[in-house]
VOBAMI-343200 format. One record per residue (C-alpha): residue number from 1; x, y, z. Coordinates in Angstrom, 3 decimals. Example, Ala and Ser with C-alpha at 12.3 -4.5 7.8 and 13.67 -1.06 7.14 Angstrom:
// residues 2
(1 (12.300 -4.500 7.800))
(2 (13.670 -1.060 7.140))
END
This chain:
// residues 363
(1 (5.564 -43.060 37.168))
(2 (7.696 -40.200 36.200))
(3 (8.004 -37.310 38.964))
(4 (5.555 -34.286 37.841))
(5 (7.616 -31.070 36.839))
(6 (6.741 -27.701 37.938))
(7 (7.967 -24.488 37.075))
(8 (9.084 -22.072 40.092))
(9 (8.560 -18.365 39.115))
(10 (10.285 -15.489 42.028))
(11 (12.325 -12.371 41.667))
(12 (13.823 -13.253 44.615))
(13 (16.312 -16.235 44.414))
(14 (15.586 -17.165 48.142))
(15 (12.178 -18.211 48.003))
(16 (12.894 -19.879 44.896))
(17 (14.985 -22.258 46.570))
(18 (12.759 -22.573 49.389))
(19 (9.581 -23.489 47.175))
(20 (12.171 -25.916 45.534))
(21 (13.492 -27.450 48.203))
(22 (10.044 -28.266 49.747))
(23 (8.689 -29.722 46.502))
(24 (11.556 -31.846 45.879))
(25 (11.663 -33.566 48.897))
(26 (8.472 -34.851 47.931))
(27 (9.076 -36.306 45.009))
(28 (8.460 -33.503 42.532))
(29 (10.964 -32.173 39.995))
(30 (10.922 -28.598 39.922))
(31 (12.809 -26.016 37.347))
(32 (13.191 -21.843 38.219))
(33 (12.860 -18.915 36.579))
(34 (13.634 -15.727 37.646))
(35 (10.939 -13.370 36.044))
(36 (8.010 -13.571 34.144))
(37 (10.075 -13.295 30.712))
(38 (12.058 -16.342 31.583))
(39 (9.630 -18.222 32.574))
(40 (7.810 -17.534 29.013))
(41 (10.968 -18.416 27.307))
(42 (11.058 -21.360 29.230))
(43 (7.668 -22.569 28.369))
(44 (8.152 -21.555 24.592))
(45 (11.066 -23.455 24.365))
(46 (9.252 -26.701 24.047))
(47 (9.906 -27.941 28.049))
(48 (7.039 -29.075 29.100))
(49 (5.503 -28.601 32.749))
(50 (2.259 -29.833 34.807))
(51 (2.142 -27.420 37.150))
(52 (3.459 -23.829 37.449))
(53 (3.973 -21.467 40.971))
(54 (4.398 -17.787 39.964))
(55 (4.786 -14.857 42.152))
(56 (2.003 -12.259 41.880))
(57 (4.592 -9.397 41.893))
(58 (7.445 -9.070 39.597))
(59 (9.371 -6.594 38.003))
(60 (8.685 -6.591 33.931))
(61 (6.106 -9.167 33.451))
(62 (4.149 -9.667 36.464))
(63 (2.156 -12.886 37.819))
(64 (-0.885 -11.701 35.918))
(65 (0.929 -10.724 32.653))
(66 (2.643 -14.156 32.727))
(67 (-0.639 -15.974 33.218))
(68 (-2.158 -14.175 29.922))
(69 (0.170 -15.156 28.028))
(70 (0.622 -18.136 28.753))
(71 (-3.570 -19.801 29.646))
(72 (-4.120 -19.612 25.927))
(73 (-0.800 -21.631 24.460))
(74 (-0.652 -24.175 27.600))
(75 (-4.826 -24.383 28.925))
(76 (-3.367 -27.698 30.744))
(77 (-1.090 -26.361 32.610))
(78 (-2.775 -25.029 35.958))
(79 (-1.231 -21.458 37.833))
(80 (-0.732 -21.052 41.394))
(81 (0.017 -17.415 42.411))
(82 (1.646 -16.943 45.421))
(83 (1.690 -13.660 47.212))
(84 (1.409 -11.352 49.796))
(85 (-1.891 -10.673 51.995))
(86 (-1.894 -7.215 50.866))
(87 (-1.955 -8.367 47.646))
(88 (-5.132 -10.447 47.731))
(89 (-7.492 -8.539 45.608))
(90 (-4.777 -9.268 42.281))
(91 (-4.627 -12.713 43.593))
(92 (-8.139 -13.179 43.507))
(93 (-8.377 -11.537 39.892))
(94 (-5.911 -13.761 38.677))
(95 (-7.979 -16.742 39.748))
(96 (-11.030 -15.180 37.318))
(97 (-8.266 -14.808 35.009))
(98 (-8.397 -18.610 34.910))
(99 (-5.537 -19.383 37.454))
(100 (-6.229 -22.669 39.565))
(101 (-5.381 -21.155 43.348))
(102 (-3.113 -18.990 45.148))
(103 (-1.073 -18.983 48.341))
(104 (-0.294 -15.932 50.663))
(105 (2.942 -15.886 51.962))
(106 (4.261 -17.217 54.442))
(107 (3.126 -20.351 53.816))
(108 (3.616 -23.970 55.493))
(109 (5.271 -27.153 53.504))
(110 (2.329 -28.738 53.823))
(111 (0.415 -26.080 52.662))
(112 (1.997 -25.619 49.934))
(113 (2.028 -29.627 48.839))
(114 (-1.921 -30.048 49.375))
(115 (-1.966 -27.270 47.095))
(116 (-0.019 -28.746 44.576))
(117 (-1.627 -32.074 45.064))
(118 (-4.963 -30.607 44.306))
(119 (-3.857 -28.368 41.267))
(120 (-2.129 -31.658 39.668))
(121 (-5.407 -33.661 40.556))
(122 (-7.436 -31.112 39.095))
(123 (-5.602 -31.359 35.866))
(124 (-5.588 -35.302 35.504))
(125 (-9.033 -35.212 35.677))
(126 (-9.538 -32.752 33.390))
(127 (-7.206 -34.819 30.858))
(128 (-8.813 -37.741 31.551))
(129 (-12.135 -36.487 31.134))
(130 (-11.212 -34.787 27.702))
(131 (-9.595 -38.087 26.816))
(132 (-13.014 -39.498 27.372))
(133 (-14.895 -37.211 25.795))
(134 (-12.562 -37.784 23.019))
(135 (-12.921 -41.556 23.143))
(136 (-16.675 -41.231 23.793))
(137 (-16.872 -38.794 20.266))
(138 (-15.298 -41.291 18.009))
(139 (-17.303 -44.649 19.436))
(140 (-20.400 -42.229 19.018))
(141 (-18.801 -41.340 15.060))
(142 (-18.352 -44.898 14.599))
(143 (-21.921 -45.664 15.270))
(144 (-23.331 -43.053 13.339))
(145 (-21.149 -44.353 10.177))
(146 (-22.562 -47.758 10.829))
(147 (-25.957 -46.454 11.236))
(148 (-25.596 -44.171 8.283))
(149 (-24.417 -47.076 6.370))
(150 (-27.263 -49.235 7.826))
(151 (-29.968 -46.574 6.719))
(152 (-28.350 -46.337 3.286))
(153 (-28.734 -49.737 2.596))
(154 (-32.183 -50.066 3.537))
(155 (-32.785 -46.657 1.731))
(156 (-31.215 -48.452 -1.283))
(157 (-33.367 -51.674 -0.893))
(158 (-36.584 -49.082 -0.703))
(159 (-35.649 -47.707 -4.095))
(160 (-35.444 -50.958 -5.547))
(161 (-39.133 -51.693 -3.838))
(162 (-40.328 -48.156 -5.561))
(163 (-38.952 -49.232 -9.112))
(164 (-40.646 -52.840 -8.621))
(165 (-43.283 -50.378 -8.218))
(166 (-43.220 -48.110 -11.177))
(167 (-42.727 -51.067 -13.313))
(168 (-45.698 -52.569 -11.963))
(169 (-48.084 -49.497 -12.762))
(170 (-45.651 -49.429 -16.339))
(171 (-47.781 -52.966 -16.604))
(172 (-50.946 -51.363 -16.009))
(173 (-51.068 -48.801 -18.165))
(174 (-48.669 -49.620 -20.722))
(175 (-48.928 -46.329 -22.693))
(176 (-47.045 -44.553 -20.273))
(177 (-44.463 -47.064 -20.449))
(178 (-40.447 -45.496 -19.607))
(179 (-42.346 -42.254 -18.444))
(180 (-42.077 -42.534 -15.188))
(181 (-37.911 -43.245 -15.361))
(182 (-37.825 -40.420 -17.845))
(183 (-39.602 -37.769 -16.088))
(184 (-37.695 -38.359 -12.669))
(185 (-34.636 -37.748 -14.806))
(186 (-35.825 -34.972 -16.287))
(187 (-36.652 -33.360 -13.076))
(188 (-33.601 -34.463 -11.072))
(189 (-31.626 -32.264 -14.010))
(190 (-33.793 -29.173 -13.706))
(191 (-33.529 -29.363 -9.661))
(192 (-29.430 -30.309 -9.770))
(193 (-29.584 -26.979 -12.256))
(194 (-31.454 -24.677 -9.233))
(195 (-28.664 -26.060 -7.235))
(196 (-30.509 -27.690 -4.930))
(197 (-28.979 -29.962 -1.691))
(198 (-28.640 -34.098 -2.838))
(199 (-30.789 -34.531 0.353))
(200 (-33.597 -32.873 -1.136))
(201 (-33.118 -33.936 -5.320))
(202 (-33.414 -37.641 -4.000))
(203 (-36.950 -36.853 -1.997))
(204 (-38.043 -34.864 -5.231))
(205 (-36.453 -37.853 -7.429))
(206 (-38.588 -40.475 -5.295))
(207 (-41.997 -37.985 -5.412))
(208 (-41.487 -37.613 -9.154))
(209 (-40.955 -41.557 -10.203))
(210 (-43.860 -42.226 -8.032))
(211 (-46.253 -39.666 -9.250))
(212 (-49.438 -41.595 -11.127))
(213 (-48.885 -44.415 -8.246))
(214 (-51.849 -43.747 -7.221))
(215 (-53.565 -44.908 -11.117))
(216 (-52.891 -48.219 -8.961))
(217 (-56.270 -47.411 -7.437))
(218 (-57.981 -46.506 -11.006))
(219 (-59.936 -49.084 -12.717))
(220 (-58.590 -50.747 -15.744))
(221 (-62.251 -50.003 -17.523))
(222 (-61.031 -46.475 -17.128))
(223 (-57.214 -46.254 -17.366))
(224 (-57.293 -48.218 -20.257))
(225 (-60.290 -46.999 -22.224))
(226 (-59.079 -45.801 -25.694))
(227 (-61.752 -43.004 -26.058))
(228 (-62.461 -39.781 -24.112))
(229 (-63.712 -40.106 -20.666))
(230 (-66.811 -38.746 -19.165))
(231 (-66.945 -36.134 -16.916))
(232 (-67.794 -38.928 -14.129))
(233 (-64.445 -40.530 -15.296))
(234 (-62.301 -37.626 -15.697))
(235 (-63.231 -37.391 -11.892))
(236 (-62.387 -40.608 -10.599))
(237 (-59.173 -40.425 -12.886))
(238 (-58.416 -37.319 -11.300))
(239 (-58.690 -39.125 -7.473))
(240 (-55.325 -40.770 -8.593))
(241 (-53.276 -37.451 -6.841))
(242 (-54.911 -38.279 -3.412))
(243 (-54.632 -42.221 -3.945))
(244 (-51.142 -41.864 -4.748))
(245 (-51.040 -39.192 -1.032))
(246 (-52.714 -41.955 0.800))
(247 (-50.503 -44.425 -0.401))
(248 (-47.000 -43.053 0.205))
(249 (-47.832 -41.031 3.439))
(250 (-48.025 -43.739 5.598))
(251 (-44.045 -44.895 4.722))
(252 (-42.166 -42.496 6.441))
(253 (-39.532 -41.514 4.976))
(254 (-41.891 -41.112 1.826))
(255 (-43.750 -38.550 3.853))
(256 (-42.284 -35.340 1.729))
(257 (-41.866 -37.234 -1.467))
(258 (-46.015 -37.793 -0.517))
(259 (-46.495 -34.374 -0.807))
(260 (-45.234 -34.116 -4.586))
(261 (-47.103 -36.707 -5.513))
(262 (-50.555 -35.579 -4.077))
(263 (-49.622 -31.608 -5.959))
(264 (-47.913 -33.268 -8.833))
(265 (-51.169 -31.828 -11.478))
(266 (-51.651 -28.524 -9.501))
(267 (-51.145 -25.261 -11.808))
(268 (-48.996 -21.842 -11.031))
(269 (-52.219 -20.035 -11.577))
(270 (-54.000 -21.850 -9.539))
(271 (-56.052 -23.583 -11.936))
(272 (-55.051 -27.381 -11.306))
(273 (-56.395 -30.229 -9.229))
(274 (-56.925 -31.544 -6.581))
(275 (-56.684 -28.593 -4.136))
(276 (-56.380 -25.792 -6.856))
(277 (-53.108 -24.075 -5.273))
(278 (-51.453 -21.624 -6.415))
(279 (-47.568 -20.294 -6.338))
(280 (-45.566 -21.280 -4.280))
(281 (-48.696 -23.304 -1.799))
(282 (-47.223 -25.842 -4.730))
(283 (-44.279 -27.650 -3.680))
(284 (-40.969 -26.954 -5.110))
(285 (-40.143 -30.621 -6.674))
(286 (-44.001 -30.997 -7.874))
(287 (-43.563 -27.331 -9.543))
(288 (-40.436 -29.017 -11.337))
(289 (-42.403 -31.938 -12.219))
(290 (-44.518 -29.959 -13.958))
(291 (-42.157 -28.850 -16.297))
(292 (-39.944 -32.385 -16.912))
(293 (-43.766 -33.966 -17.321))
(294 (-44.663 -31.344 -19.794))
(295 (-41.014 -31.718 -21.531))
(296 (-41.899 -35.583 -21.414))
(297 (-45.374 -35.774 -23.246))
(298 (-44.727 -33.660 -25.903))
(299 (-41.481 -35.435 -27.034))
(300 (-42.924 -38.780 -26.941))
(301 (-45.005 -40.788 -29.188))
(302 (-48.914 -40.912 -27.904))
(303 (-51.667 -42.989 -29.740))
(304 (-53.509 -39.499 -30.488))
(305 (-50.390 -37.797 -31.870))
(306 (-46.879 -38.322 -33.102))
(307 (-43.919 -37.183 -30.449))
(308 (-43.053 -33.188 -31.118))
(309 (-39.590 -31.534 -31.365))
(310 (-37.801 -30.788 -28.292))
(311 (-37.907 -26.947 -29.925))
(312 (-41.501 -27.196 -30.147))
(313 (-41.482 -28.681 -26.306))
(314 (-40.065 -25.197 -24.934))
(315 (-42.086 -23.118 -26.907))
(316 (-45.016 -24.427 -25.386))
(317 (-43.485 -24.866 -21.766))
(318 (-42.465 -20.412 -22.758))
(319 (-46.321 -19.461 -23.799))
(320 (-47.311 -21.276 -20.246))
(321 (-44.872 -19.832 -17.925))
(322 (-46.857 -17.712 -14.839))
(323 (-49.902 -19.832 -15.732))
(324 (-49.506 -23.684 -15.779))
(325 (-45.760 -23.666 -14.832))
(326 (-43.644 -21.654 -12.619))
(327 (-41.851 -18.917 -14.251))
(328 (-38.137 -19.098 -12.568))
(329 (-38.298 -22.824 -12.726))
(330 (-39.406 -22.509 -16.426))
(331 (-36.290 -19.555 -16.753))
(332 (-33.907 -22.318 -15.402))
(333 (-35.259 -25.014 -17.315))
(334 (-34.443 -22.973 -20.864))
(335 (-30.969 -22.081 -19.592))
(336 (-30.093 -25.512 -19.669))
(337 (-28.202 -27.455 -22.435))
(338 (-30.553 -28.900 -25.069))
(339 (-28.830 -32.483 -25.478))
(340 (-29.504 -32.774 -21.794))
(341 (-32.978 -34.241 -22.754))
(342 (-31.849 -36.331 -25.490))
(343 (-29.132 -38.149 -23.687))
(344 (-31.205 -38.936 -20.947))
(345 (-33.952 -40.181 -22.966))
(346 (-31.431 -42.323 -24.831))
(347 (-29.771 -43.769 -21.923))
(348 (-33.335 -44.467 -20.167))
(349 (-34.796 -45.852 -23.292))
(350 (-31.798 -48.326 -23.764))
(351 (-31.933 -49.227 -20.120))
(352 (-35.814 -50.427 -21.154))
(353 (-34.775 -52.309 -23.902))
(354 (-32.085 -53.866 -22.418))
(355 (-34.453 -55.282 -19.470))
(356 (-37.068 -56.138 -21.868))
(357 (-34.303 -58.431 -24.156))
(358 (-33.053 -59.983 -20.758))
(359 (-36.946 -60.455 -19.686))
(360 (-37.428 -62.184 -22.984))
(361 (-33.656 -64.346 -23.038))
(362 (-35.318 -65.764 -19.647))
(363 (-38.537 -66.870 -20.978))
END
């Protein structure tokens, strides 16, 4: 093991030598300076030290001056100050000052080594705990890739379980068929155009693609039924929201997509089901829904009526801004490029037909 270097800082030659001569003969390799400013030159040089012993008092740059300037560049590099009893009260103020110790002259050799033995001790266990620290940071990094990486993947395979999902109700009511895909595209655009985190367009994503889940619960005599409903009917359909809540609220980490789901047919005004809030009691991705849902209806085919121009689409989603829909999300939604909508409605469309011609090759 290579002998530890110090750095000997004294006006007066003398105890320079002294200091020297009693740290080399045990083992250490020492270097001198002869003030404050050499000692910085020294240091800034590039020659490296593990320990240094200054004198308190010096002409020009003093103990304490040198042990400013020097804590900041060199923090492993611990500071002995070695001075006079008078001089105490410095002495101790260079220890707050962040020096390790101090000696008073005159001091004994062995004084002065278990000194320097416990400054140098000090300082290899503060490297070696840093190095462990620094050890201990990257194993801890490495297992929060894996289990980042971990939770993706099961994220991913959850997705897949929510589409098997969406094509399932697709089956059931076969009207609505591609609406589901179309709307969460739809509203991923508006919320990517309000600038909102990925964190939070992937829980609005998974609370828009999931928001009739809950017609899972409705029967068939009345999801299906080609005529108006009765009152009694429009009721039960209407359950669907808190189904849907019930549903999704028990998985996790669909507990805030949950929440869009069960406010997905609520109104600005207040005027919507199935708790009749109002502003902004609605939640931000189900107030966004609202909008890509409206945008969706009116430019698709229906049994009742013909699909509508996408013109015609934000005229209507205009006249109801402040009362169905709300208005800044409505202000962002108009800013947007038109052939947004039509080039996700083509590329969703052809995704449907391209499954549906694979379904068929199979069978």
């Amino acid at each position: 093991m290579p002998a530890e270097r110090i750095l000997v800082v004294d006006d007066e030659e003398s105890i320079r030598e002294v200091v020297s001569s009693m740290l080399n003969s045990a083992n250490y390799k020492c270097r001198q300076a002869c003030s404050g400013l050499e000692a910085l030159a020294l240091l800034e040089s590039g020659e490296e030290f593990e320990l240094m012993l200054s004198d308190l008092m010096m002409a020009g740059l003093d103990g304490i001056g040198l042990l400013e300037r020097t804590k900041e560049k060199f923090p492993d590099m611990p500071v002995v100050m070695v001075t006079a009893v008078h001089d105490i009260t410095s002495a101790l103020t260079a220890i707050r000052n962040g020096a390790y110790d101090y000696l008073l002259k005159p001091f004994e050799r062995e004084q002065l080594l278990a000194t320097v033995r416990r400054a140098l001790e000090n300082r290899r266990l503060k490297l070696e705990n840093r190095k462990y620290q620094t050890e201990l940071e990257a194993r801890v990094l490495a297992k929060t890739e894996e289990l980042q990486k971990t939770l993706g993947n099961l994220e991913r395979s959850y997705d897949i379980t929510l589409e098997a999902l969406g094509d399932a109700l697709d089956l059931k009511d076969a009207e609505t068929e591609g609406h589901s895909k179309r709307v969460t595209a739809f509203t991923i655009a508006i919320a990517r155009a309000m600038g909102l985190m990925r964190e939070q367009i992937a829980v609005i994503a998974r609370g828009a693609f999931l928001h009739d889940i809950g017609k899972m619960a409705i029967p068939d005599a009345i999801l299906r039924k080609p005529g108006a409903l009765t009152p009694d009917e429009v009721t039960i359909m209407r359950e669907h929201c808190y189904h849907g809540f019930k549903m999704l609220q028990k998985i996790p980490f669909l507990q805030e997509a949950a929440e869009i789901v069960y406010a997905h047919q609520e109104r600005w005004d207040g005027t919507g089901y199935p708790r009749g809030l109002k502003g902004d009691e609605i939640p931000l991705g189900a107030r966004m829904f609202s909008v890509a849902d409206t945008l969706d209806a009116i430019t698709s085919d229906r049994p009742y009526r013909p699909k509508q121009t996408l013109k015609a689409a934000c005229i209507e989603i205009e006249k109801w801004a402040g009362r169905q829909f709300d208005p800044e999300v409505v202000r962002i939604f108009l800013s947007m490029p038109e052939n947004i909508w039509e080039d996700l409605r083509k590329e969703i469309d052809s995704r449907i037909m391209f499954r549906f011609a694979a379904t068929k090759s199979m069978t």
